[in-house]
C-alpha positions in Angstrom: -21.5 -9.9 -1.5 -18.1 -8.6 -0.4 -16.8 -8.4 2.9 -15.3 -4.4 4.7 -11.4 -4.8 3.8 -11.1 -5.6 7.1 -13.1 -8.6 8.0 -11.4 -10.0 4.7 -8.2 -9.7 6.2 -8.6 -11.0 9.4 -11.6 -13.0 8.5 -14.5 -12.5 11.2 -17.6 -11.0 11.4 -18.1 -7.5 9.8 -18.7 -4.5 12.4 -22.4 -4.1 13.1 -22.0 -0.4 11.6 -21.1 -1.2 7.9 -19.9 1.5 5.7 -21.1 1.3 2.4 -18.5 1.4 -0.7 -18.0 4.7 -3.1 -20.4 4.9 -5.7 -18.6 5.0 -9.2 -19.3 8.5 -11.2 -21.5 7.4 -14.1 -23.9 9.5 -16.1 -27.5 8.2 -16.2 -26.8 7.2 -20.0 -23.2 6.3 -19.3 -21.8 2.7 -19.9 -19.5 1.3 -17.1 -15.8 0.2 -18.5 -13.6 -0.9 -16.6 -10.2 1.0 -18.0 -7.7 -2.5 -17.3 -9.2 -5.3 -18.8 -11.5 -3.1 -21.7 -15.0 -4.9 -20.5 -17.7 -2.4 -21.2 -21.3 -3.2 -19.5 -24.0 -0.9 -21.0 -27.0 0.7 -18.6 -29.9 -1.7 -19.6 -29.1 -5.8 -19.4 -32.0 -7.8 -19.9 -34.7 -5.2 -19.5 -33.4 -4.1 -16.4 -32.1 -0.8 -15.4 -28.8 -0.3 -13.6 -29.1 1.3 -10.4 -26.2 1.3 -8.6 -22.0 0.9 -9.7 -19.7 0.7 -6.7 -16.6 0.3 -6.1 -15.2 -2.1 -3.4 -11.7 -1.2 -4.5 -11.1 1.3 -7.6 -10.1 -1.0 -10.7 -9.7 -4.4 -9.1 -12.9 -4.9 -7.7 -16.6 -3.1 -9.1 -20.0 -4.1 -9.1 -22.7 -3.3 -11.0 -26.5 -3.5 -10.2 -29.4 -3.7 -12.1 -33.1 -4.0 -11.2 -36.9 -3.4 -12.7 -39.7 -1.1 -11.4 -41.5 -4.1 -9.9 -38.5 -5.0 -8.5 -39.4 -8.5 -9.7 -36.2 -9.4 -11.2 -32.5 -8.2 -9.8 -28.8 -8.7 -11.6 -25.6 -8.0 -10.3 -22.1 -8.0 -12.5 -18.7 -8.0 -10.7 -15.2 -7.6 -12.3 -12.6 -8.1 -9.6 -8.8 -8.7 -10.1 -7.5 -12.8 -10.3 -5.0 -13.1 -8.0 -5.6 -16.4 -6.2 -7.2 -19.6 -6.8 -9.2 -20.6 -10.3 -12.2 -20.4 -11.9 -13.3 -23.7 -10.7 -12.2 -22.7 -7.3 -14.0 -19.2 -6.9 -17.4 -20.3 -8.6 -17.3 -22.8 -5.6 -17.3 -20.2 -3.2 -20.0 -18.4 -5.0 -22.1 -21.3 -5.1 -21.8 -21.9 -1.4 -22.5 -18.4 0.0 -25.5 -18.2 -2.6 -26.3 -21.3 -0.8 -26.6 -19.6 2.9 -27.8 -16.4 2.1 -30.7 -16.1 4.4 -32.9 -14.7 1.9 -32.6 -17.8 -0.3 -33.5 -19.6 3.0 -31.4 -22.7 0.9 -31.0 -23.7 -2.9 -31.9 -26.5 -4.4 -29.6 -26.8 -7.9 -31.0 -27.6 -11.6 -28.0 -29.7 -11.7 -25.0 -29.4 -11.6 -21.8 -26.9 -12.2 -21.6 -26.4 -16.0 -19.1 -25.4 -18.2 -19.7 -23.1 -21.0 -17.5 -20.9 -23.0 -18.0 -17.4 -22.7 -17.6 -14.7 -25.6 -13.6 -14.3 -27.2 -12.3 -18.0 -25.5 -12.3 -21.0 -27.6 -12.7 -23.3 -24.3 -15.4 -23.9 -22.1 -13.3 -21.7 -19.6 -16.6 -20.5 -17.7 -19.3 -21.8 -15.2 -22.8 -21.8 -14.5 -25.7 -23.3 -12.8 -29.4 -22.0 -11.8 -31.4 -22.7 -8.6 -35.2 -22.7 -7.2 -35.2 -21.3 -4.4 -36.6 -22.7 -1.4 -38.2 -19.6 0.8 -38.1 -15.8 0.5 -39.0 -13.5 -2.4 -37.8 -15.2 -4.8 -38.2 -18.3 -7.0 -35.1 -18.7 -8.7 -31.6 -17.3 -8.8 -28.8 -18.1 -11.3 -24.8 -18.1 -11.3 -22.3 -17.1 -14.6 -18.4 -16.8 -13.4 -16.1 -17.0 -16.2 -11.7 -15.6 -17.0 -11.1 -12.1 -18.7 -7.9 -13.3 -19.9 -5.8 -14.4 -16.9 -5.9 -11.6 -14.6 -9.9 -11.0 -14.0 -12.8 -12.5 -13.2 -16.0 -11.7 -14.2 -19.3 -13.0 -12.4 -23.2 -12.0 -12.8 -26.1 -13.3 -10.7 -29.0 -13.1 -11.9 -32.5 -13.3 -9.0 -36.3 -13.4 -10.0 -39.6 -13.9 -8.5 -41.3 -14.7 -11.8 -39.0 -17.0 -13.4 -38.2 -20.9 -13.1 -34.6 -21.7 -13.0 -34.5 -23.1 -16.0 -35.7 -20.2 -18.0 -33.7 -17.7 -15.8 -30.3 -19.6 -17.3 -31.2 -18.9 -20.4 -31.8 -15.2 -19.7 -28.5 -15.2 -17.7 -26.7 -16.4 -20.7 -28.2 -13.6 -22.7 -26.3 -10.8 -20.4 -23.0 -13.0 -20.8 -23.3 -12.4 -24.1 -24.5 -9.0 -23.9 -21.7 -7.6 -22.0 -19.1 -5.5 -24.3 -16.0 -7.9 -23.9 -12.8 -6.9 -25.4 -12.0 -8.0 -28.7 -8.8 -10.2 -27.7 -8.7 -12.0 -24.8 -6.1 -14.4 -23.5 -7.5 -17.7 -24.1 -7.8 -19.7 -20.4 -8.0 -23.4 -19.7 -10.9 -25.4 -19.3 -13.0 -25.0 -16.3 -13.6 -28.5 -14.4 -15.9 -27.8 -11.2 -13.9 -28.8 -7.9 -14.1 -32.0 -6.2 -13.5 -33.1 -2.6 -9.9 -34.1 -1.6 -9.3 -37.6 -1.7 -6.9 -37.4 1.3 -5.9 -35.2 4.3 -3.8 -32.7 5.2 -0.2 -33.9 6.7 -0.6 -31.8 9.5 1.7 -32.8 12.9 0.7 -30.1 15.5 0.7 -26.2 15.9 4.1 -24.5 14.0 6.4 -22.2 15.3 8.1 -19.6 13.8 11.6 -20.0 12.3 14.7 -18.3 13.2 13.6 -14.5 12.5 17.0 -13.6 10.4 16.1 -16.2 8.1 12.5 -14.9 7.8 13.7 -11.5 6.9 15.6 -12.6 4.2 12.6 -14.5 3.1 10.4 -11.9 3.6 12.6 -9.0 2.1 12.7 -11.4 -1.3 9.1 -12.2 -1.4 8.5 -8.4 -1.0 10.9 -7.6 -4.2 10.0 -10.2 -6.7 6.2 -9.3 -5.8 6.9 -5.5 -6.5 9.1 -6.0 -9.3 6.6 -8.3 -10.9 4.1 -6.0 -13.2 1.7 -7.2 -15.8 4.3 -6.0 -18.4 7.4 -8.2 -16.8 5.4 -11.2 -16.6 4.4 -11.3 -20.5 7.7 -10.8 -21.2 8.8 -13.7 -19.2 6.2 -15.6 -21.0 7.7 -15.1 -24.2 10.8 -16.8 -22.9 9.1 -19.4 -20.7 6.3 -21.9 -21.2 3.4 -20.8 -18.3 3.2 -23.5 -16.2 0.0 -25.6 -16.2 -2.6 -24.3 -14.5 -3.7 -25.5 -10.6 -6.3 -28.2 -10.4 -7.8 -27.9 -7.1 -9.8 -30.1 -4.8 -12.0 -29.0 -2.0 -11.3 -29.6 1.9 -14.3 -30.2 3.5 -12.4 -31.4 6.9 -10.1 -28.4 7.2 -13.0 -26.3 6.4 -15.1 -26.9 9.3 -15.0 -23.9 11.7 -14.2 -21.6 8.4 -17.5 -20.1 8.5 -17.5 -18.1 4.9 -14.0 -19.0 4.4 -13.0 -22.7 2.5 -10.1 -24.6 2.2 -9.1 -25.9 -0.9 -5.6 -27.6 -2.2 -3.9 -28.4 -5.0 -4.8 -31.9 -6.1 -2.5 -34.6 -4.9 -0.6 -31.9 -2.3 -1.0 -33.0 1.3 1.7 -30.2 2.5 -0.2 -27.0 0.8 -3.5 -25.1 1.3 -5.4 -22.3 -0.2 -8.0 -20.4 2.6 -10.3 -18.9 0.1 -12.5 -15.7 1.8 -15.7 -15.4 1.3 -16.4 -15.2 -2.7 -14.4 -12.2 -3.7 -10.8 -13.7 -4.8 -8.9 -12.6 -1.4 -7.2 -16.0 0.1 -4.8 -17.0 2.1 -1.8 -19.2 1.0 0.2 -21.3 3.0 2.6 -23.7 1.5 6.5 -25.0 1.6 8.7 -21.7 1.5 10.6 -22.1 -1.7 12.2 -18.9 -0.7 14.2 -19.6 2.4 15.3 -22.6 0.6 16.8 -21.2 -2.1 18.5 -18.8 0.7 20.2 -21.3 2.9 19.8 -24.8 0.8 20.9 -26.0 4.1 18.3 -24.8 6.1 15.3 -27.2 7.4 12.2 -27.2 5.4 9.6 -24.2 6.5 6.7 -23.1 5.4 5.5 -19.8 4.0 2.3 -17.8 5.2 0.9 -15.2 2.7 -2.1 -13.5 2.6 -3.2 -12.0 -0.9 -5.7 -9.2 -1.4 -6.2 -7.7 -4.9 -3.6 -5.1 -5.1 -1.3 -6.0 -2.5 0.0 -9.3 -0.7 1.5 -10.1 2.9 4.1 -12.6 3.7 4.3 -13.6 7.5 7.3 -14.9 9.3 7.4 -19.2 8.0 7.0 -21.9 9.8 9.2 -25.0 11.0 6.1 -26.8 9.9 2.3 -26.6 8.2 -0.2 -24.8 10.4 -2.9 -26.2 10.9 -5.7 -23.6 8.9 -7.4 -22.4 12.0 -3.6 -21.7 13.0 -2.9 -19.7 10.0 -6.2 -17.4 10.5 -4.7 -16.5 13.9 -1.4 -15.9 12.3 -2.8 -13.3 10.0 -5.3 -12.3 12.4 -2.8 -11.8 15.6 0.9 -11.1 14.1 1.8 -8.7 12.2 3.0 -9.3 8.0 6.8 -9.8 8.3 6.7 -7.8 4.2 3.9 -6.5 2.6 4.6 -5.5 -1.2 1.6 -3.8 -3.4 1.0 -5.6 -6.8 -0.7 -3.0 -8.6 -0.2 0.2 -9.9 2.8 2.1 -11.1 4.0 2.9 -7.4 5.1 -0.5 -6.1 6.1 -0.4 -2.6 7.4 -2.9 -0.2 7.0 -2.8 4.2 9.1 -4.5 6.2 8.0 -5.1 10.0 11.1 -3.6 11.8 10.5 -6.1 14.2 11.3 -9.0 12.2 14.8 -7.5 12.0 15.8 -7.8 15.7 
């Protein structure tokens, strides 16, 4: 269930020519672990055989696939890197492409979104629900999405044309448990499943972009802190400083119309903020009040920043005088080019800047 790189950033439709992700070198007898957050999945899960370990990007975003001769029952595991959104948030998005996948032909929910607290937390950080299905092959499928620590996600779904949704939960939360989780893990808050907003978007017509020296000084600072910023900085700095509390967020089912796969969500009580989640796979776009600029030019008028995150890298684009409307900030991302770009993983951090921001 991920989208090419490509559709992801510019959110459309995937070319009708897909190519298919690198396989991940495994022997046969071979357990998968994934080297940066220590989660070890062994070859068998439930009776079931993996077949297939790929890699959508190396590190921050795997899958694993698993399946029986008869072909009767089929799990999937992902581990992909957190770098937007919540738990709350992304389980959402799960649950809603689950929901149109044609060969579900619609699901009808046990009940609803529950919390549960996966192996090493001492919160019910995680969620999970289970669904008969309506047409197709199978008769139920299942959904487990849960933290590993505070920079990955980890999500398994579970199908089967044998078993009823209710019994298909309780094997689901068999592989949760099953999975070879590291033995410390950063505890994570609560997970509460998203509501709707209770109020809309302060939106006052299409935004322009703002004075392009400004931007680049923007842009130039976004690109350094984002570079500078490794895993090893940031728990440093949380020695010193209190993490803030975490994001509650709400879901927009007005700005979301015309978003296809995509949603909107916002941080509950912000009217001046938004969050375009893609598809279910953690990439999002962010758009919110540019902090940045201001602390440039404390005189300058309020702006808005535009920033597109993907798992090991992020893009700011030139703000603007006011908040686009979300359909305006697709074609931002979609038509402009990023004013920086800045990779967020790795050793090598580098930082692009769009020479023609400077002129």
């Amino acid at each position: 269930m991920r989208l090419l790189l490509a559709a992801i950033a510019l959110c459309v439709a995937a070319p009708a020519i897909a190519q298919q992700p690198p396989q991940l070198k495994l022997g046969a007898t071979e357990p998968y672990r994934h080297k940066p957050s220590g989660l070890s999945v062994p070859t068998t899960l439930d009776g079931l055989q993996r077949t297939s370990a790929v890699a959508y990007v190396p590190d921050l975003d795997e899958a694993l696939s698993f399946d029986n001769p008869s072909n009767s029952e089929t799990l999937t595991v992902y581990v992909f890197r957190n770098v937007s959104g919540s738990v709350p948030l992304w389980f959402d998005r799960i649950d809603w492409v689950a929901s149109h996948r044609d060969i579900y032909g619609g699901l009808v929910p046990l009940h609803t979104p529950t919390a549960f607290t996966p192996p090493g937390q001492g919160t019910a950080s995680g969620l999970i629900d289970s669904y008969s299905v309506s047409k197709g092959p199978y008769r139920s499928t299942a959904i487990a999405f849960m933290p590993l620590g505070a920079d990955w996600y980890v999500s398994v779904r579970y199908s089967s044309k044998t078993l009823d949704g209710a019994t298909l939960e309780t094997h689901i939360r068999g592989v949760v448990a099953a999975l070879g989780w590291p033995q410390k893990i950063a505890q994570q808050p609560a997970a509460i499943p998203v509501a709707d907003c209770t109020s809309a978007l302060a939106l006052s017509g299409e935004a322009k972009p703002i004075n392009r020296s400004k931007a680049m000084g923007s842009a130039l600072l976004f690109g350094a802190l984002l570079s500078s910023a490794s895993t090893d900085e940031k728990q440093k700095m949380a020695k010193d400083e209190p993490p803030p509390p975490p994001v509650t967020w709400c879901r927009d089912l007005a700005a979301s119309i015309g978003m296809g796969s995509s949603g909107v969500y916002r941080p509950v009580g912000t009217t001046d903020r938004y969050l375009i989640a893609y598809q279910d796979a953690g990439r999002g776009l962010m758009v919110e009040p540019d902090t940045l600029s201001a602390l440039l030019d404390t005189k300058a008028k309020a702006s808005w920043s535009v920033t597109e995150y993907e798992v090991g890298a992020a893009g700011s684009y030139v703000p603007r005088n006011r908040l686009p409307p979300p359909d305006q900030a697709l074609k931002i991302v979609g038509k402009e080019h990023f004013a920086s770009k800045a990779t967020t993983w790795g050793e090598k951090r580098d930082i692009q800047i769009d020479s023609g921001v400077m002129k």
